[in-house]
OpenMM code with the backbone's topology and positions (N, CA, C; nanometers):
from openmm import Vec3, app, unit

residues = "UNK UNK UNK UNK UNK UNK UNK UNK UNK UNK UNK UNK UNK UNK UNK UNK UNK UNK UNK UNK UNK UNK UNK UNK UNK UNK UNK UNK UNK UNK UNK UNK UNK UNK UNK UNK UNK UNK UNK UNK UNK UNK UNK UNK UNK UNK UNK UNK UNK UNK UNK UNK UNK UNK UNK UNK UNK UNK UNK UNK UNK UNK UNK UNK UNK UNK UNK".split()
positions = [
    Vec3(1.2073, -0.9273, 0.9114),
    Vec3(1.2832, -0.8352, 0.8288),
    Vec3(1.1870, -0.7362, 0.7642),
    Vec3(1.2335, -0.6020, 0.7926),
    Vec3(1.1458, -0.5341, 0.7171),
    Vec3(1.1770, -0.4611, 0.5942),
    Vec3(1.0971, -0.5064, 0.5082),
    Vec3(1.1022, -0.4528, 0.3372),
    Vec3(1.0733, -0.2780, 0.3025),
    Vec3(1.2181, -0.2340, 0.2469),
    Vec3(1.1840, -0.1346, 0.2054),
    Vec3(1.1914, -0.0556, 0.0838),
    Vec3(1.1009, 0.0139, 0.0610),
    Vec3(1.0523, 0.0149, -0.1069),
    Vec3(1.1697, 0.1359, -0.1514),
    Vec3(1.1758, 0.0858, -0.2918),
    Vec3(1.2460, 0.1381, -0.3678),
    Vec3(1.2606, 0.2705, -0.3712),
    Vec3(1.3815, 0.3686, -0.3473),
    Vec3(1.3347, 0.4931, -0.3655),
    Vec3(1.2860, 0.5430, -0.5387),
    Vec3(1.1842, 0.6573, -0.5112),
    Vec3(1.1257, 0.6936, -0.6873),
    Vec3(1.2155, 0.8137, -0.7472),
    Vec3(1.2291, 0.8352, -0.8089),
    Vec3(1.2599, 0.9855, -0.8537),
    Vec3(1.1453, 1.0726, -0.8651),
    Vec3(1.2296, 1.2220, -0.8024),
    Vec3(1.1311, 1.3216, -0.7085),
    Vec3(0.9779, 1.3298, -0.8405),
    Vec3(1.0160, 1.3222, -0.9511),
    Vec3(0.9405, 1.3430, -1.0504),
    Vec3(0.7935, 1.2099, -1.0222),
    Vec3(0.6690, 1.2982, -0.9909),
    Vec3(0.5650, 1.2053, -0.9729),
    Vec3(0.5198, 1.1132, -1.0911),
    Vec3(0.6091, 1.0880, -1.1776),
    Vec3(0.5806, 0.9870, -1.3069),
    Vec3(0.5330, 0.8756, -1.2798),
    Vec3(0.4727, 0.7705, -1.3175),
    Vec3(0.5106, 0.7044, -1.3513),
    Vec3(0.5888, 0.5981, -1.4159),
    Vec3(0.6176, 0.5019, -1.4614),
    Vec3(0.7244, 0.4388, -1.5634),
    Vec3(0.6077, 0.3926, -1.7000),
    Vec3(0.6955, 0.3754, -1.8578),
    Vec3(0.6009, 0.2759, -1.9185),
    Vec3(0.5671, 0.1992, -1.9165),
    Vec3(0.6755, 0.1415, -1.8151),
    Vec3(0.6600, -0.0248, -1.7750),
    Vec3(0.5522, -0.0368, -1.6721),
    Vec3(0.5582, 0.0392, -1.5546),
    Vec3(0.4251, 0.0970, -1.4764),
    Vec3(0.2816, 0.0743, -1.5008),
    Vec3(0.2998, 0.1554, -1.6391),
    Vec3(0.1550, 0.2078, -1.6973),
    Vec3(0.1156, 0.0569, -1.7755),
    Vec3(0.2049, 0.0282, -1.8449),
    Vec3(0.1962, -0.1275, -1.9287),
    Vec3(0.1267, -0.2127, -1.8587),
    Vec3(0.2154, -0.2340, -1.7393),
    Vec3(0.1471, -0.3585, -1.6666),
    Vec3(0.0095, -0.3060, -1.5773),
    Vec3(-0.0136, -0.1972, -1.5615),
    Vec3(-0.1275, -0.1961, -1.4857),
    Vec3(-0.2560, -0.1626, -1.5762),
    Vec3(-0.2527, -0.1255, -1.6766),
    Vec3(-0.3377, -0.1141, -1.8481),
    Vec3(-0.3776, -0.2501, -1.8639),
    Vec3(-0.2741, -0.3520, -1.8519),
    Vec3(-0.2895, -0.4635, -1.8511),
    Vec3(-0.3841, -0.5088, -1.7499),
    Vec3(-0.3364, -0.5115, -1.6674),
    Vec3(-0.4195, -0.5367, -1.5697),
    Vec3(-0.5847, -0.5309, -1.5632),
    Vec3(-0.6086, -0.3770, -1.6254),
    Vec3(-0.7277, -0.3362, -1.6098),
    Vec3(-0.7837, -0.4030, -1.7368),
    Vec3(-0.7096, -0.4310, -1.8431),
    Vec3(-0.7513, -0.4628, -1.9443),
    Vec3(-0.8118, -0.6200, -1.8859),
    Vec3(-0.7767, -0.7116, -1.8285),
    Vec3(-0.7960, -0.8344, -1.7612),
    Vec3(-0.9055, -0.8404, -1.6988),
    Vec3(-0.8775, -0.6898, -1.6225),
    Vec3(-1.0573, -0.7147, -1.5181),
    Vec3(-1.1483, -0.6892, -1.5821),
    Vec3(-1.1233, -0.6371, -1.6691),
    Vec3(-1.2525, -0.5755, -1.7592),
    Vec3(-1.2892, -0.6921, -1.8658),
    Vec3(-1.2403, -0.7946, -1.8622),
    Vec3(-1.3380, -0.8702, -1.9358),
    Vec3(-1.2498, -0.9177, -2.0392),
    Vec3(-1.1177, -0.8457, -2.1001),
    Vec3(-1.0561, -0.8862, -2.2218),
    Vec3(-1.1030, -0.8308, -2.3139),
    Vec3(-1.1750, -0.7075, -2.2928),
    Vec3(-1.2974, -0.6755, -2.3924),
    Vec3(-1.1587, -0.5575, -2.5225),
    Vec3(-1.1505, -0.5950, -2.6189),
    Vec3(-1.0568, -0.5187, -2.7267),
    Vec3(-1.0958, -0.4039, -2.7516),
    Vec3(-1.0417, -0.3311, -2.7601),
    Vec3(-1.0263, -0.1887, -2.8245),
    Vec3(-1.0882, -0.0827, -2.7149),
    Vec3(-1.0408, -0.1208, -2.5735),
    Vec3(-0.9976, -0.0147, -2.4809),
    Vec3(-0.8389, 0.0131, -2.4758),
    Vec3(-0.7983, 0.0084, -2.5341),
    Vec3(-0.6416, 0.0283, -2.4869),
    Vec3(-0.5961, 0.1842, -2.4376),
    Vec3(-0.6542, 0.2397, -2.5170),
    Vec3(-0.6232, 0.4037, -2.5039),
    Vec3(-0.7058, 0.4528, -2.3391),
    Vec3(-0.8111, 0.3873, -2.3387),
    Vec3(-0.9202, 0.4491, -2.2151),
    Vec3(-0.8446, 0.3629, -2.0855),
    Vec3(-0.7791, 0.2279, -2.0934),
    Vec3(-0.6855, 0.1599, -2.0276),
    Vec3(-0.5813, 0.1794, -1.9638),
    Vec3(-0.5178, 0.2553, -2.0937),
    Vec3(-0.3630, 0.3532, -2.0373),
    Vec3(-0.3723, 0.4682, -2.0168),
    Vec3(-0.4634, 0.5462, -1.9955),
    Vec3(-0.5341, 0.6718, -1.9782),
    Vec3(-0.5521, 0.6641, -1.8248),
    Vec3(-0.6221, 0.5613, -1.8109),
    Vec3(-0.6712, 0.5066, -1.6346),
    Vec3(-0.5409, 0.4634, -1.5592),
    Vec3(-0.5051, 0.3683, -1.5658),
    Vec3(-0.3664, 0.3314, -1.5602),
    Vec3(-0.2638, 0.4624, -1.5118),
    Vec3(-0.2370, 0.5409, -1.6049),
    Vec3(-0.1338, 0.6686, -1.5787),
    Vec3(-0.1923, 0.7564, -1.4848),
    Vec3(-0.3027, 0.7631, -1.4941),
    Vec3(-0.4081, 0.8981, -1.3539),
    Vec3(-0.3383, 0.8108, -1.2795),
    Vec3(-0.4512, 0.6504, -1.2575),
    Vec3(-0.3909, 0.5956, -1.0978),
    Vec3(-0.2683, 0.6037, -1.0225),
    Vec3(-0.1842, 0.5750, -1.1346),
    Vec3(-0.0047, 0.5653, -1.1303),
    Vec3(0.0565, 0.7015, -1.0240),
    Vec3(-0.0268, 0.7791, -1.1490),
    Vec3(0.0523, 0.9444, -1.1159),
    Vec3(0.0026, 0.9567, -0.9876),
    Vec3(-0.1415, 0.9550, -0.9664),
    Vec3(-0.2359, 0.9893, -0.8413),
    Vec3(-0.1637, 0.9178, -0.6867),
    Vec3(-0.1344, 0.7348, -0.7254),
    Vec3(-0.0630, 0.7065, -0.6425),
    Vec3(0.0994, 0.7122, -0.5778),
    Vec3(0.1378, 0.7523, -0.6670),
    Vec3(0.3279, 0.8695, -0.6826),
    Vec3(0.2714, 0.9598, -0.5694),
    Vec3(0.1935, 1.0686, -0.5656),
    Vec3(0.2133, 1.1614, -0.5474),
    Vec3(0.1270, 1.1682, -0.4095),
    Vec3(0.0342, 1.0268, -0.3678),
    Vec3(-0.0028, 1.0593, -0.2030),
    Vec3(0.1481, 0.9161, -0.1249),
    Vec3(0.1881, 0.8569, -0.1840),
    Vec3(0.2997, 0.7842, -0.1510),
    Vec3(0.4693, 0.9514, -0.1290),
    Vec3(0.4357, 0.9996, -0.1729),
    Vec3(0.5663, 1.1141, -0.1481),
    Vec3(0.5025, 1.2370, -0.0513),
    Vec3(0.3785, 1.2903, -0.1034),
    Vec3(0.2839, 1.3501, 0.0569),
    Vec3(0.3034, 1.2485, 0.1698),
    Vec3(0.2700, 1.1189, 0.1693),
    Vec3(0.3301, 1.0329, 0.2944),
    Vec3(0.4460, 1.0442, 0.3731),
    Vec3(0.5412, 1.0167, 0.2674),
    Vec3(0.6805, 1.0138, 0.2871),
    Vec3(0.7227, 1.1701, 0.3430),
    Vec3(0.6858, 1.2581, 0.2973),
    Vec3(0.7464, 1.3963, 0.3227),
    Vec3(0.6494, 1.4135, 0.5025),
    Vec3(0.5011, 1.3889, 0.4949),
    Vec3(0.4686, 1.4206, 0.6449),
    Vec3(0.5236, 1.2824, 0.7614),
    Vec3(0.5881, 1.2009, 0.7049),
    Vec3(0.6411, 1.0961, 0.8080),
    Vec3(0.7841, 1.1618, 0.8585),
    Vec3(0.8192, 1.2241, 0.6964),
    Vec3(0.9507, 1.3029, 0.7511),
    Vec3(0.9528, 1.3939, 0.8511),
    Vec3(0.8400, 1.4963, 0.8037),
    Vec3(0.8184, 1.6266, 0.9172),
    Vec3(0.7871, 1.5796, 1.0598),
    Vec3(0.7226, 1.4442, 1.0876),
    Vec3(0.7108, 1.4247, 1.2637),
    Vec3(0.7609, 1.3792, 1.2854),
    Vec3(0.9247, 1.3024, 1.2142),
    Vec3(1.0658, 1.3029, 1.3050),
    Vec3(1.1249, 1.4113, 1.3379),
    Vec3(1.0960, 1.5063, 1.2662),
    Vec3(1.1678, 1.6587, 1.2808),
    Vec3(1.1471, 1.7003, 1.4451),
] * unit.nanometer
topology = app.Topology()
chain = topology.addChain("A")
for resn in residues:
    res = topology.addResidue(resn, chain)
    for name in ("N", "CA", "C"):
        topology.addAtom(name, app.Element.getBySymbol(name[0]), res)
């Protein structure tokens, strides 16, 4: 069966919930170390946004070579 991902809205956002859990995340690899939070969710939202927006460049040139 093949899994297919959620459609996004056209808007390359991220979510807060997005940014939350992956802040988190980074906050984890990094050691647990306190009082990055801001440099955390800062990183977090680039990646987020950065990965939105080559996931919809994907999607749009997969579209164009069915055309």
């Amino acid at each position: 069966m093949r899994r297919v991902a959620k459609p996004r809205p056209c808007s390359p956002e991220p979510t807060q919930d997005e940014i939350r859990e992956y802040a988190y995340q980074l906050y984890v690899q990094g050691g647990c170390v306190p009082g990055r939070d801001l440099e955390n969710w800062r990183e977090a939202e680039s990646f987020l946004h950065a990965k939105i927006l080559r996931e919809q460049e994907h999607a749009r040139a997969h579209s164009r070579a069915r055309d």
